[in-house]
Structure formats: structure tokens, C-alpha cells
N, C-alpha and C positions, 0 to 999 in steps of 0.2 A: 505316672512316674516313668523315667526313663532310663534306660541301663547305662546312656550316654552318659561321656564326664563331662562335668564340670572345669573350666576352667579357670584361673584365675583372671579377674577385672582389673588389667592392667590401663586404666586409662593415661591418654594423653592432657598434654597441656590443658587444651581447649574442651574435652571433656571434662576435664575436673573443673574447671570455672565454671562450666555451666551448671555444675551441682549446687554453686555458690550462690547465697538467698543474694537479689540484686539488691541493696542495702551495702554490702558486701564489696559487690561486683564496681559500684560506682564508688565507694570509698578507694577502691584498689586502682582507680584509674586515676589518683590525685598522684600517684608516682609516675614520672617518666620512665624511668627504667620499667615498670611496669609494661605501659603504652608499647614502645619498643619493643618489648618480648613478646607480647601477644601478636602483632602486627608482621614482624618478620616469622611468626611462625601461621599464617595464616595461607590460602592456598594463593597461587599467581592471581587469579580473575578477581577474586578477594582485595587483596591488597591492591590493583589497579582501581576499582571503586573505588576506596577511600582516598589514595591518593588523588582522583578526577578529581572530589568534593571537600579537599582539607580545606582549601582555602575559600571554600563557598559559606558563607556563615547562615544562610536560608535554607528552607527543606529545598531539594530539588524536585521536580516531577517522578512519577514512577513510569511514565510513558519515554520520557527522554532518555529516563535509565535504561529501559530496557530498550533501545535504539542503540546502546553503546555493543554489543552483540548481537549475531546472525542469529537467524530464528533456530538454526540447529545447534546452538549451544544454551535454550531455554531452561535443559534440564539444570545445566548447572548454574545457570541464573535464580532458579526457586533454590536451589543447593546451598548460594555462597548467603541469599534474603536471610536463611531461614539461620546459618549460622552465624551471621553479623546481629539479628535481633534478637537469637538465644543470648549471645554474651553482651547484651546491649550497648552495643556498639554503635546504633543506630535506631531508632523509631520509627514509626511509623507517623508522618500526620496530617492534617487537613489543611489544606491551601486556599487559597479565595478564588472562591467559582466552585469549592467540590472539590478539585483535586485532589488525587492521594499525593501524598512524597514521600521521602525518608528525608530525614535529617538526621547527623551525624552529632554522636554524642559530643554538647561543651566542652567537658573537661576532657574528657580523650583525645579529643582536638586540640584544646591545647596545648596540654602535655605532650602529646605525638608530636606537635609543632617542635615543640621545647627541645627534644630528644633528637629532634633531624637535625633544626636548623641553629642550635642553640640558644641562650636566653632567658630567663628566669633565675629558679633558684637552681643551684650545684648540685646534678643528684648524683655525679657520679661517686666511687669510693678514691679517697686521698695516701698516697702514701706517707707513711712517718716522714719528720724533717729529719731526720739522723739515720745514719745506714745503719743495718742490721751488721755487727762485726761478724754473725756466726748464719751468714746467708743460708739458703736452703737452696741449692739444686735443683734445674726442674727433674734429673736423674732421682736424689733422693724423693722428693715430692711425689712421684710416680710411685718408684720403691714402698713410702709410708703411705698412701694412699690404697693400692691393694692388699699390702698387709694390712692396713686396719680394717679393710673389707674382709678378707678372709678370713681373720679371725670370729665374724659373727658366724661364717659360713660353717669355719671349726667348730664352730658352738654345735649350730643344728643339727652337724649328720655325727654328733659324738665324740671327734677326734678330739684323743687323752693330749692332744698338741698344741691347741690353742693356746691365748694368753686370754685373760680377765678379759670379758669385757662389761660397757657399764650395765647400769642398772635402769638408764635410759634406754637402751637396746633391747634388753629381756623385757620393758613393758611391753615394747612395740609389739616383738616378738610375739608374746602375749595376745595384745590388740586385733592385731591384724590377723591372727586364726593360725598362724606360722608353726607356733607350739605351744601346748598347752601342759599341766599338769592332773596327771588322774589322780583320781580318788585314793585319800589314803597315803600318794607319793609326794615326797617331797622336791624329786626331779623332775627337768623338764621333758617332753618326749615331740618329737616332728609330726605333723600332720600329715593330710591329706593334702592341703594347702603348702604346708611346707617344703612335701617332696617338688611338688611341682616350681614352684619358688625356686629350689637350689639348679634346675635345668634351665630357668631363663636365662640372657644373658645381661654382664652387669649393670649395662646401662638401663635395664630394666628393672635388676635387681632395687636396683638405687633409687628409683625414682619412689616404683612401690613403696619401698621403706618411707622413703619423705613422704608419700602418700599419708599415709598410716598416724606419721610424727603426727603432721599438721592437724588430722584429723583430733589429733589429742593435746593442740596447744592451749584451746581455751580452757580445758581442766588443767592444764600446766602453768594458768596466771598469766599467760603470753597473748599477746595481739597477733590473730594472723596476720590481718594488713599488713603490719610492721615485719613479722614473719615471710610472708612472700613478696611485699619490697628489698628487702635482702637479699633473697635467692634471685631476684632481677635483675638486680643491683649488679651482683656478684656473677650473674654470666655473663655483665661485660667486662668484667676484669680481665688483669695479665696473667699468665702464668708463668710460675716465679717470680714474678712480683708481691712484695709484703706491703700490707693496708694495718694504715693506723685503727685502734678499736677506743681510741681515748675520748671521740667525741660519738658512741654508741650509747645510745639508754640502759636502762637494768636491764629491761626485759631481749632485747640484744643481745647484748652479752650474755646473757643466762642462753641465750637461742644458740649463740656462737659455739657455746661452751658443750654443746648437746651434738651440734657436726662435727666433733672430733674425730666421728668415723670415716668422716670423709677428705676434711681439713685440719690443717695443721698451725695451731694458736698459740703465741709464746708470750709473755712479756708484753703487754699493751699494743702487741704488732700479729698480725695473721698471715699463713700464706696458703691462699687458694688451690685446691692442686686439682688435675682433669677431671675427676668425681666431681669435686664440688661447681665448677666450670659448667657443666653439662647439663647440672640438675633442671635448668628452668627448661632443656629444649624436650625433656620429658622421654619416652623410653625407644623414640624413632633412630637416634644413633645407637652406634655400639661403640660399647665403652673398648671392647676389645680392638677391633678397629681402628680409632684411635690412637692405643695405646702399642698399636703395634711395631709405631715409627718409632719409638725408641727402646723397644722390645729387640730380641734376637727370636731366630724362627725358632728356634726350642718351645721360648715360652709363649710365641702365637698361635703353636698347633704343635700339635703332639700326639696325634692320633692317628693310626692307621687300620681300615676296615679291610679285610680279603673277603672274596667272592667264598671260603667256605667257614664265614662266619667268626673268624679269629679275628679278635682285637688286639692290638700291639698298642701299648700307652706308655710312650718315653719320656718317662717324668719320677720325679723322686716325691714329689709333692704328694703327702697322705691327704690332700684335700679333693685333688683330683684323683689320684687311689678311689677315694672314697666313692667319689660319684660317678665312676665308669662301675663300681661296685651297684649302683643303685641299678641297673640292667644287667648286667653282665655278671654271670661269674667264673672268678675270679681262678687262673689255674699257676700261674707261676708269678715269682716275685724275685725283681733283682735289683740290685741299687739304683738303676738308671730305667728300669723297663719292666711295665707289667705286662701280663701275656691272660688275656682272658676271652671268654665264650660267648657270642649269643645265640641263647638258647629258647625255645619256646617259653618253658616256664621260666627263665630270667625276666622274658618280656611280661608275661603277666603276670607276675607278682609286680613287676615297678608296673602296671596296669592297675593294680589291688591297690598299692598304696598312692595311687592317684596320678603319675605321672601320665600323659599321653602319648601316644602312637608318634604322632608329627613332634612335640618336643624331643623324644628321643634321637629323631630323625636330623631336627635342627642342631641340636647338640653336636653330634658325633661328626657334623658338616662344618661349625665356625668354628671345632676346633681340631679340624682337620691335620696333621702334619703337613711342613711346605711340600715335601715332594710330591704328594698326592694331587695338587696342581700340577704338576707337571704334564700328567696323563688324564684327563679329567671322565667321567664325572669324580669328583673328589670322593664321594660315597657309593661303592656299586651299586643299581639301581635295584640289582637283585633284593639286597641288605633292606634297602627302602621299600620295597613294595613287602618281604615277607612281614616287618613287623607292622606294617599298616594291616598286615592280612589279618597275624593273630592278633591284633586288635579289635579285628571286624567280626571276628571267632565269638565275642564276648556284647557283642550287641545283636545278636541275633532274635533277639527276643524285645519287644517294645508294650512297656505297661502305660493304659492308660484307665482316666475311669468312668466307669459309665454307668446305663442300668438296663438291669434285664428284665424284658417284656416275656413272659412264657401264657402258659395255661389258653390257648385261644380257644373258642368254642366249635371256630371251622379254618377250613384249610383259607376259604374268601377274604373272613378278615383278618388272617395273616399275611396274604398279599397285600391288603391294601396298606395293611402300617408298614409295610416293609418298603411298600413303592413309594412312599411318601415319606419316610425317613432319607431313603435314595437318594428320591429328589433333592431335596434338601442337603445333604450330603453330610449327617448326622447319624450316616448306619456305622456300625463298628464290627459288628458279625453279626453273621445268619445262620441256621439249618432248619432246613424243612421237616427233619427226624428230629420230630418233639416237637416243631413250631417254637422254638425260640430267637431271640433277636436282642442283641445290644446295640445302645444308641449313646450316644454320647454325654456326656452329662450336661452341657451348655446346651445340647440341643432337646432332652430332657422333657422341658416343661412347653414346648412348642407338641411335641408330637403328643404328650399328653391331650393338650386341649381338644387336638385333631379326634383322637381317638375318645373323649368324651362327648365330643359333636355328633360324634360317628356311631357311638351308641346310643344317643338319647333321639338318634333319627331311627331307632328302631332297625339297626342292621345286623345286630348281634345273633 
């Protein structure tokens, strides 16, 4: 066991499909919008392969393949094989004479096709035939889109501010280790997982959460297929633009009716706002980022760090209150500006409740106040390297587990199990005061056998 944290397993796109049993994986690829999302999130070398070979309908060779790159870019040749066959996007297969090729999955092929060049069936989403009289703003859009995020936020770290939120939210919550309830209580309390949750940023935030959803649609009666043809669907949409839901199935609409935290659904008609937009590209953007072109610098940054440790947070929001609270404490309070400390033990109590060293770090930098650009580094370095330190304060100690060899008859063959543990590279400790020795526990049942060879040769 190790003193090190844990962090939270925020995967991407492309990791989460590979979790997907391929069953799964090739029903999901009968959507274009699908095809398209995977493909432009894929790396440059990546997407040039498939592009060489859409229009080839045979395996190709694997020798011609690899003649498309210099021999110093092989590594990322085995790199792009290994993740094009993970998300089976291609095969592997035998040619006449013996050759190996790949061949590029059918339906992926098609559908890709579909999706570039047009053709087939209509996957994209339709707007209503009748204008919306009471449009949405992409301004309000924005507006209701982080309110309805923060209000989960409100949920977590307490604030008596929040509004309701559903009862779809509190499973997840639940689900995904976020909060729990103890024994006995009837409320909910934040985690270990959860502290660290509320210091990602949103486009992280969000994704996780969908994570989590998805993971629990098929207890929910829903199709993931149909479920993440949607969110594909929907990250080629407009923003501000409103999509009819009149020709959506039950389990759709039941799905739609569940992203209210993200999107905003009225009247047979929905309108996508940046949240819901972003979801398929998974947690490599920032949401804040984004949102900052039609932000004011108030609400893009608002933090200011000094070389002796004072934190300045001009903001009236008790949500961010709260989590410059979760490090910091807290010394004045004014309608527009809090004034708080980091302190040793600030940082390791948000260490205790699971927060990490570098999140801290990342936090207190994306949301930096504008001016602190001005003069950069936006964070004194000083700032950054102490609380990485007293970080390192708390891992000085590393448990692992093993077994202890004691009791030897001579000092000889204690040497020898010890030089042969060495070797091997299965020693953990030694001392010669008392002849004892730890070895590792995978390595174990190897030095055992040694040392019953070694006695039954009569050396003991």
C-alpha cells in the first residue's frame, strides 16, 4: 500500500469506448454522427491512415502501410495499430500468399463516408418547422447552462444556496463515489472522490458526470447505442439553435429529459447550450475557456495569489467562496472580495480529504484574475513549489508487502539468500543485526524454492 493519492479516472473519448464489449463498439458505428466523432477526435497520423484506405474496400498490406512513415516515426506507428484495433476500427487479416493487412471496418467505412461526403440516411438533428416565439439567447443559454451546473456543485460542498436539484443527479452522485451517505444518516456527505471532483475543471466536471450517467442507462431501461448516438449527434449541432424532439423515441426523450443539467428542453423543441455541445469531445477542452468569449474577466478569473501566501478572491459567489475554502483559510469577507491564507495545514487537511498537490496548483492558475497575466507567471512559482513540497511532507513513507526471512543458521547463508534476492531484484530490506531480509511478495515463492534447493544440497 501506498501513501500516494489516488486520483480520479477521468477518461477520454477513446478510452471510454475501449471499455465498450465490441458488440457494443460495432452497433455504435451504424451512426454517422458517431463515425465523425470518433475520427476527428483521433490523433493527425491516425486519421491520415484511414483517410489513405476509406476508399479501398480490400485489406491493404502491412508492409506498404508501414512504407507510408520514416523508420523514426515506428513508435508511433505501433501507437496509432494498437489504438485503431482497440476501438476496432480496423483488423487485422490474411491475404493470398500469407500476407498480413488491415482492413478497415465496413460499417465505419460507410458511415464515415456518409458523414464526409453525404448520402444515405439523415443523421443529422432537424429544427422545428415553426420558430420558437420565446427564443433562447446564446447569452441566456450560457447563463442557464452554468447555473444548472453549479447548482449540483451547491449541492456537494453544502451551500444552504443551491436550488433542487433532480433525483437523476443525486443517483449519479451516489454512483460514481461523489457522495455518499453514512450509517444511521439520512444526508448526503462529499467524498474523498468528491473533493477532488469539485477542483476539476468544468469540461471535466461534465464529462465525468456523463461518464457515470451512461454507466447506469442500462439499469435506467435506455439504449446506450441510442444514448451516445445522441451526444454525437448533438456535438454537431448549433448553438442557439432549437431541435425538434417530436420525431425522438421514448427512451430519447426520457434520455433528453435527464440533460436538463446541461440543456435546456421546452415544448417539443430543445436548445443545446456549450455543456451539452462539448460533451462528446470528452474532458481535453475547457469548458471555462470557451466560455470565456462571452464572459467578462470578473467571471473568467478572479483570483489573485501574492508571494506571502494571501489569497484575494473577487467574487460574491458562495460557490467559489466555498472552494478557495476547500485550501485555504478563510480570514475576511466583503461583498465583492474574500481575503484568505495558505497555510501548511490548509494544504493538508484539502490533502486528508483527498484533494491533490497539482489540482490545487491547476485550480488557483485557470482561474487566475485577468491582471495576473499581465506580469506572468500568473501563480508565483514560489506558491507552487511550497504546496507541492508539503505534499511530499506526507508521502515520505512507502508501504509495500512482503515476507520476512529471519532465524538463519549462519551468517553464509544469509548472504547467499540476500545476493540472490538482489539479483533478482525482489530484495525490500536487509540487516545483518539479527540476519533478517524482506522480499517481496511476487518475488516470494521464487527465492523460496532457491533456498529449499539450497538446503536440501546440504548447505545449511
Amino acid at each position: 500500500m501506498s501513501l500516494q493519492q489516488r486520483t480520479l479516472d477521468c477518461k477520454d473519448l477513446h478510452s471510454y469506448l475501449k471499455t465498450l464489449p465490441a458488440t457494443v463498439l460495432d452497433r455504435l458505428y451504424n451512426h454517422p454522427a458517431t463515425c465523425l466523432a470518433v475520427f476527428r477526435e483521433l490523433p493527425e497520423l491516425s486519421r491520415l491512415y484511414i483517410m489513405r484506405i476509406l476508399f479501398v474496400d480490400q485489406a491493404v498490406p502491412k508492409a506498404i502501410m508501414g512504407s507510408w512513415v520514416s523508420p523514426n516515426s515506428a513508435k508511433e506507428l505501433e501507437d496509432i495499430v494498437k489504438l485503431l484495433t482497440e476501438l476496432r476500427l480496423w483488423q487485422e487479416v490474411e491475404m493470398q500468399g500469407g500476407l498480413k493487412g488491415w482492413l478497415l471496418n465496413p460499417t465505419f467505412r460507410r458511415n464515415l463516408k456518409g458523414a464526409l461526403l453525404g448520402g444515405g440516411n439523415e443523421w443529422s438533428m432537424k429544427p422545428p418547422t415553426d420558430a420558437d416565439p420565446k427564443a433562447r439567447g446564446i447569452a441566456i443559454l450560457d447563463e442557464y447552462a452554468m447555473g444548472r451546473w453549479e447548482c449540483v456543485l451547491h449541492f456537494m460542498v453544502g451551500s444552504h444556496q443551491h436550488e433542487v436539484i433532480s433525483s437523476d443527479a443525486l443517483q449519479i452522485l451516489q454512483h460514481a463515489g461523489l457522495m455518499k451517505k453514512e450509517p444511521g444518516e439520512n444526508q448526503l456527505t462529499i467524498t474523498r472522490d468528491g473533493f477532488q471532483f469539485l477542483l476539476m475543471d468544468t469540461s471535466a466536471q461534465v464529462w465525468y458526470f456523463l461518464l457515470q450517467y451512461l454507466d447506469t442507462a442500462t439499469a435506467r431501461g435506455l439504449d446506450l447505442i441510442d444514448c451516445l448516438g445522441f451526444l454525437f449527434q448533438l456535438s454537431f449541432s448549433t448553438l442557439g439553435q432549437d431541435y425538434s424532439t417530436d420525431s425522438m423515441s421514448d427512451g430519447l426523450q426520457k434520455f433528453l429529459q435527464h440533460l436538463r443539467e446541461f440543456g435546456l428542453r421546452k415544448d417539443g423543441r430543445f436548445y443545446p447550450t456549450r455543456l451539452a455541445l462539448d460533451i462528446a469531445s470528452g474532458p481535453k477542452k475547457s469548458m471555462l475557456n470557451t466560455m470565456a468569449a462571452t464572459s467578462s474577466n470578473q467571471s473568467s478569473g478572479y483570483i489573485v495569489v501574492e508571494t506571502n501566501y494571501r489569497v484575494y478572491a473577487y467574487t460574491d459567489s458562495s460557490l467559489q467562496v466555498a472552494l478557495i475554502a476547500l485550501f485555504c483559510e478563510l480570514m475576511y469577507r466583503f461583498p465583492n472580495l474574500v481575503v484568505g491564507i495558505i497555510t501548511r495545514e490548509s494544504v493538508r487537511q484539502a490533502l486528508r480529504s483527498g484533494i491533490t498537490a497539482d489540482q490545487i496548483v491547476s485550480f488557483l492558475r485557470q482561474h487566475a484574475h485577468p491582471e495576473c497575466y499581465k506580469e506572468p507567471p500568473v501563480l508565483p512559482s514560489t506558491i507552487a513549489d511550497q504546496i507541492k513540497l508539503w505534499a511530499i511532507e506526507r508521502d515520505r513513507f512507502v508501504y509495500k508487502e512482503g515476507v520476512l526471512y529471519n532465524q538463519f543458521d549462519s551468517q553464509a547463508d544469509f548472504e547467499i539468500l540476500k545476493n540472490y534476492a538482489q539479483e533478482r531484484g525482489v530484495l525490500v530490506w536487509h540487516t545483518t543485526h539479527g540476519r533478517k531480509m524482506v522480499v517481496t511478495k511476487e518475488g516470494h515463492e521464487e527465492v523460496r524454492k532457491f533456498w529449499k534447493r539450497h538446503s536440501r544440497n546440504g548447505s545449511m
